[in-house]
N, CA, C and O of each residue as an XYZ file, in Angstrom:
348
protein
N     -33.007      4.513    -31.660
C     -32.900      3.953    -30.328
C     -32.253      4.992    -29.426
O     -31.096      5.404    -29.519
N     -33.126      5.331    -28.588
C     -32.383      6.292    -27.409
C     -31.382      5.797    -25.766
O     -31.740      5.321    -24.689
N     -30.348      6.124    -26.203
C     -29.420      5.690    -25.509
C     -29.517      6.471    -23.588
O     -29.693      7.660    -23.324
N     -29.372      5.567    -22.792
C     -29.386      6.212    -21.371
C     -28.168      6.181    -21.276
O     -27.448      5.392    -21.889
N     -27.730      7.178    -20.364
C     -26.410      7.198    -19.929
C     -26.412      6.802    -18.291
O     -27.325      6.906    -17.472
N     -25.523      6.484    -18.189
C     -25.281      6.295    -16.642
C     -25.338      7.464    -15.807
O     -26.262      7.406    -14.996
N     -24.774      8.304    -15.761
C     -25.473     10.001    -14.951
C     -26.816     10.300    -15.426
O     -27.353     11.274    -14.898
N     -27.419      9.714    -16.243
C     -28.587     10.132    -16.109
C     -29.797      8.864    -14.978
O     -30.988      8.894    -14.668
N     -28.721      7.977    -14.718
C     -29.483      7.487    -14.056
C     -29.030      7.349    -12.412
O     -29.655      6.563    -11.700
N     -28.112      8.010    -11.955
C     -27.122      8.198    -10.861
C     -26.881      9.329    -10.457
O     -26.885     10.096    -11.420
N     -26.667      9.849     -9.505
C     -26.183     11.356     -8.742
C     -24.506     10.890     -8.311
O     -24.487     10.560     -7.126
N     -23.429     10.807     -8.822
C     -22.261     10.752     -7.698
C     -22.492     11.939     -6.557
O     -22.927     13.091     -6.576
N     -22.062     11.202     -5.740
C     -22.320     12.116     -4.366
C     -20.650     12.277     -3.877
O     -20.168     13.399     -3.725
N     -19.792     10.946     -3.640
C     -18.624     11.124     -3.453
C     -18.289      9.818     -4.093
O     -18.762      8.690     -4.234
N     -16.750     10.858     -4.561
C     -15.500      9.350     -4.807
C     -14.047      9.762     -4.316
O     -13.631     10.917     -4.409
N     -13.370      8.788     -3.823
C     -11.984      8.892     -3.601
C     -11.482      7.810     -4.097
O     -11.901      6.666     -3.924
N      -9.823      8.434     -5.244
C      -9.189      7.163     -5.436
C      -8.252      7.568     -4.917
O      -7.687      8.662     -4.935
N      -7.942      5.969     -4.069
C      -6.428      6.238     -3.078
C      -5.571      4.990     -4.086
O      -6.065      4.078     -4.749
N      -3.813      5.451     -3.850
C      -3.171      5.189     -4.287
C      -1.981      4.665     -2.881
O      -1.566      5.165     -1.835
N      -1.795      3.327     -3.680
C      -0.005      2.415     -2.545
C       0.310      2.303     -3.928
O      -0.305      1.944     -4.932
N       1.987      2.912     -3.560
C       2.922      2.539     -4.949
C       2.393      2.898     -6.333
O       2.017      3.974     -6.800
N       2.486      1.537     -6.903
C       1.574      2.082     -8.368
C       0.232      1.266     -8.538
O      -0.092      0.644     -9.550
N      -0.440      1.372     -7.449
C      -1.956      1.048     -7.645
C      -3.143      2.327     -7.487
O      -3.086      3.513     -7.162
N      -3.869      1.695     -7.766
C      -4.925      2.481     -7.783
C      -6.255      2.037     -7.275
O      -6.480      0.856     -7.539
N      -7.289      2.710     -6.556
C      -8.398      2.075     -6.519
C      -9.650      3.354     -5.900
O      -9.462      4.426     -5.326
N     -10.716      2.769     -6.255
C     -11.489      3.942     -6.208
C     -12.821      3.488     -5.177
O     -13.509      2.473     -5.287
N     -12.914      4.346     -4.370
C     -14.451      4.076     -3.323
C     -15.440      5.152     -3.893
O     -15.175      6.346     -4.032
N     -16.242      4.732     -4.101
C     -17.607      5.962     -4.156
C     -18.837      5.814     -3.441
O     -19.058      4.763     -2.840
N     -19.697      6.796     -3.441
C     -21.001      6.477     -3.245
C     -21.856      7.264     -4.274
O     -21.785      8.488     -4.154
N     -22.689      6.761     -5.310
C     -23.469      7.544     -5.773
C     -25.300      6.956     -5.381
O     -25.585      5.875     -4.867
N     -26.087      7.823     -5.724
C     -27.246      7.826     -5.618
C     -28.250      7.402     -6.741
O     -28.066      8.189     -7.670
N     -29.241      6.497     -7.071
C     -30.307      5.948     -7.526
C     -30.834      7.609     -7.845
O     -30.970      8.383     -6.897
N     -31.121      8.071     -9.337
C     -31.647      9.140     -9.421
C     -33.204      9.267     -8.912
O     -33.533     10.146     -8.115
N     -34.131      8.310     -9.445
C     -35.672      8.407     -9.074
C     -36.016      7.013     -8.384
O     -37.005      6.309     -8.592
N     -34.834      6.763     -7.412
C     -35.406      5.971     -5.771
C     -34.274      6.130     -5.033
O     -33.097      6.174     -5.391
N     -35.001      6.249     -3.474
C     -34.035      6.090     -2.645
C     -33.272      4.901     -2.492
O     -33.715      4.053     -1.718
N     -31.902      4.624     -3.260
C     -31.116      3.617     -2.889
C     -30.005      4.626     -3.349
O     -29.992      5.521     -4.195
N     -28.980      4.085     -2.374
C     -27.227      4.535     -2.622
C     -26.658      3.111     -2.756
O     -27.040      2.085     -2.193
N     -25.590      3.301     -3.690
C     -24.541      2.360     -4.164
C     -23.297      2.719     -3.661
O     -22.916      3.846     -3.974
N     -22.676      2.146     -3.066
C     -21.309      2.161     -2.446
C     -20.219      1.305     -3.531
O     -20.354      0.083     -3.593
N     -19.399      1.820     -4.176
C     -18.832      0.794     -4.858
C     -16.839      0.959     -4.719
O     -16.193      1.988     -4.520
N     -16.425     -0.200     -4.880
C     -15.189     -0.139     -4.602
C     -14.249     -1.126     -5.654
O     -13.895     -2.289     -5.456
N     -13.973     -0.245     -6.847
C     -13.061     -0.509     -7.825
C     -11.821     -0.386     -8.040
O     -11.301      0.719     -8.195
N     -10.954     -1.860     -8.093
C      -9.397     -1.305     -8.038
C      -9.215     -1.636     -9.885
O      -9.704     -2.504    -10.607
N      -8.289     -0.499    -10.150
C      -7.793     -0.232    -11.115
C      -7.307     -1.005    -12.308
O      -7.515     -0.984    -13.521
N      -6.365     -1.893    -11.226
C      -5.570     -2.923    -11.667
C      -6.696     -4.098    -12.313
O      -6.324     -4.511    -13.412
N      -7.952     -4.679    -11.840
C      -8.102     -5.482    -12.290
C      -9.950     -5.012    -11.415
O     -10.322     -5.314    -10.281
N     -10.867     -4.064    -12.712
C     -11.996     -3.493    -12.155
C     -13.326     -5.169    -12.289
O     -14.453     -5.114    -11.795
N     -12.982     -5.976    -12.764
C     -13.478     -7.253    -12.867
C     -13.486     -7.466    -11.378
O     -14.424     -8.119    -10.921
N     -12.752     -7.096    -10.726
C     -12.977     -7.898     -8.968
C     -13.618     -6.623     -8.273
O     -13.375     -6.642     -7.066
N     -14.614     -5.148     -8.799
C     -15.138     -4.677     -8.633
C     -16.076     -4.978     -7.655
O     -16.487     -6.112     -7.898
N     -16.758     -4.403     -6.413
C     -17.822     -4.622     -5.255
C     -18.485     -4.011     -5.260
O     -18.097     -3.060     -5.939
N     -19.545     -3.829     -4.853
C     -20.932     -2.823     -4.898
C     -21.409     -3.446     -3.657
O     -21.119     -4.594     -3.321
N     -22.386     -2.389     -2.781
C     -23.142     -2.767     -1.684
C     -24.233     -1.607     -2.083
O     -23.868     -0.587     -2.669
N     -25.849     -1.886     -1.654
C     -26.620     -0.856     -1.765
C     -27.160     -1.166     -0.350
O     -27.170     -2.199      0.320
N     -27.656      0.237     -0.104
C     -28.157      1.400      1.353
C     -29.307      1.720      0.876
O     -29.402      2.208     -0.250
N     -30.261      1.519      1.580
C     -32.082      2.452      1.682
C     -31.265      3.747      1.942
O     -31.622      4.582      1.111
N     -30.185      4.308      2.878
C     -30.101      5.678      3.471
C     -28.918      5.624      3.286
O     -28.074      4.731      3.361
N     -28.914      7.151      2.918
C     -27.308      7.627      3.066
C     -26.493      7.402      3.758
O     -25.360      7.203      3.321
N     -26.721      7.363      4.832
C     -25.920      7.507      6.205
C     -25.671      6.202      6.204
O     -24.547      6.250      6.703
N     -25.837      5.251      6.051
C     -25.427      4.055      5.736
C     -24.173      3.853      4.909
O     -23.143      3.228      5.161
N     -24.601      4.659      3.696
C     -23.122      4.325      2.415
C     -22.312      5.197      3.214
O     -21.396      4.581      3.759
N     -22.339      6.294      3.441
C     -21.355      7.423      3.996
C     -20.514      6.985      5.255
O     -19.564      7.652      5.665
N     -20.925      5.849      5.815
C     -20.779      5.113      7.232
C     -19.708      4.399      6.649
O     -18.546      4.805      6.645
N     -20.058      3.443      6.208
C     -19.317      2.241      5.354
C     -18.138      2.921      4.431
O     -17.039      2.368      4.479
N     -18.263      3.901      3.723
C     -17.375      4.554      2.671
C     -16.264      5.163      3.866
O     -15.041      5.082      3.752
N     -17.005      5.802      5.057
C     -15.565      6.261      5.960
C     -14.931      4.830      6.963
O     -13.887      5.071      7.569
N     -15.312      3.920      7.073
C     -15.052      2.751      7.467
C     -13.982      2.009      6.462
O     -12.806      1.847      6.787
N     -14.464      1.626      5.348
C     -13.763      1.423      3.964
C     -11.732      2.473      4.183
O     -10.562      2.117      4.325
N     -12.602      3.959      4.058
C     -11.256      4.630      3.510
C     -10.380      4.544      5.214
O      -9.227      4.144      5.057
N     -10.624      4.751      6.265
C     -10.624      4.061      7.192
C      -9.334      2.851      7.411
O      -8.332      2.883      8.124
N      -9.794      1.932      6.579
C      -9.222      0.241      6.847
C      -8.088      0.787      6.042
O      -6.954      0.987      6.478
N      -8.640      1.081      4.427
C      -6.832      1.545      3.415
C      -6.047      1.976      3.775
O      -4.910      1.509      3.705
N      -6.477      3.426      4.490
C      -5.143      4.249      5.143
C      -4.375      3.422      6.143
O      -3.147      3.512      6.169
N      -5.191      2.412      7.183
C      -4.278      1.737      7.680
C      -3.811      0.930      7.082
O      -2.990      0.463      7.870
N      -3.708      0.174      5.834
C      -2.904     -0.880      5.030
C      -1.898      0.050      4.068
O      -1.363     -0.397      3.053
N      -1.708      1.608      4.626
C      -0.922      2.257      3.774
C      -1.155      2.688      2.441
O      -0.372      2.940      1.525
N      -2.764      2.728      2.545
C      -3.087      3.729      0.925
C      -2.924      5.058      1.966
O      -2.849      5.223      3.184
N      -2.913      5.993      0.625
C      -3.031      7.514      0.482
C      -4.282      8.275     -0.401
O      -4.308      7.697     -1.487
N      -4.941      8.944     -0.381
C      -5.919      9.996     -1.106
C      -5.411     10.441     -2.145
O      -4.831     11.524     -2.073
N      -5.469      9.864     -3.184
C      -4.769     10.544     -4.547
C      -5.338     11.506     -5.276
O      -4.681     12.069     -6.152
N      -6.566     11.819     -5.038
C      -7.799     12.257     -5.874
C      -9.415     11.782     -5.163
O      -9.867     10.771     -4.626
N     -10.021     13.393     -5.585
C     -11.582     12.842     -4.761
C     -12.114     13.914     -5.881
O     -11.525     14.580     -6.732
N     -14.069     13.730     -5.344
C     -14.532     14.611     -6.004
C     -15.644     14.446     -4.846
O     -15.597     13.658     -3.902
N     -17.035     15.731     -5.260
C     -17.885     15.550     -4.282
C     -19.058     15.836     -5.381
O     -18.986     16.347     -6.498
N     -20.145     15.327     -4.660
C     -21.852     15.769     -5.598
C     -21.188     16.561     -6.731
O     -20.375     17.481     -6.644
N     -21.991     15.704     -8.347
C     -21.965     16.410     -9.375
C     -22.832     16.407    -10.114
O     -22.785     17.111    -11.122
């Protein structure tokens, strides 16, 4: 049985996990490898069961929403603890 992996079926394009105190939580956007759809997803640490996802026909859509998103945190007093970009 041949196993898929999840990067083989996804492009991360971006993630940032921002940190208040001792939390954690992570925004990304990665990409649908063979269709145009982006996934926007927003996982906190503490408890990834209350995990969100939104999907975009276009980039500019998730990338909109993802700076909107990091946006709202910084004003509730998160910080940028860690990012990465396209891998």
């Amino acid at each position: 049985m041949k196993r898929i992996a999840r990067k083989n079926r996804t492009i991360r394009l971006l993630r940032w996990v921002f940190q208040r105190e001792d939390q954690f939580l992570t925004c990304q956007v990665d990409r649908e490898r063979h269709q145009a759809a982006y996934t926007l997803s927003l996982v906190p640490h503490w408890d990834v069961k209350q995990a969100v996802s939104e999907t975009y026909d276009a980039g500019v859509g998730a990338f909109r929403r993802h700076a909107a998103i990091a946006d709202q945190l910084r004003s509730q007093g998160w910080t940028l603890a860690a990012y990465s970009v396209a891998r």
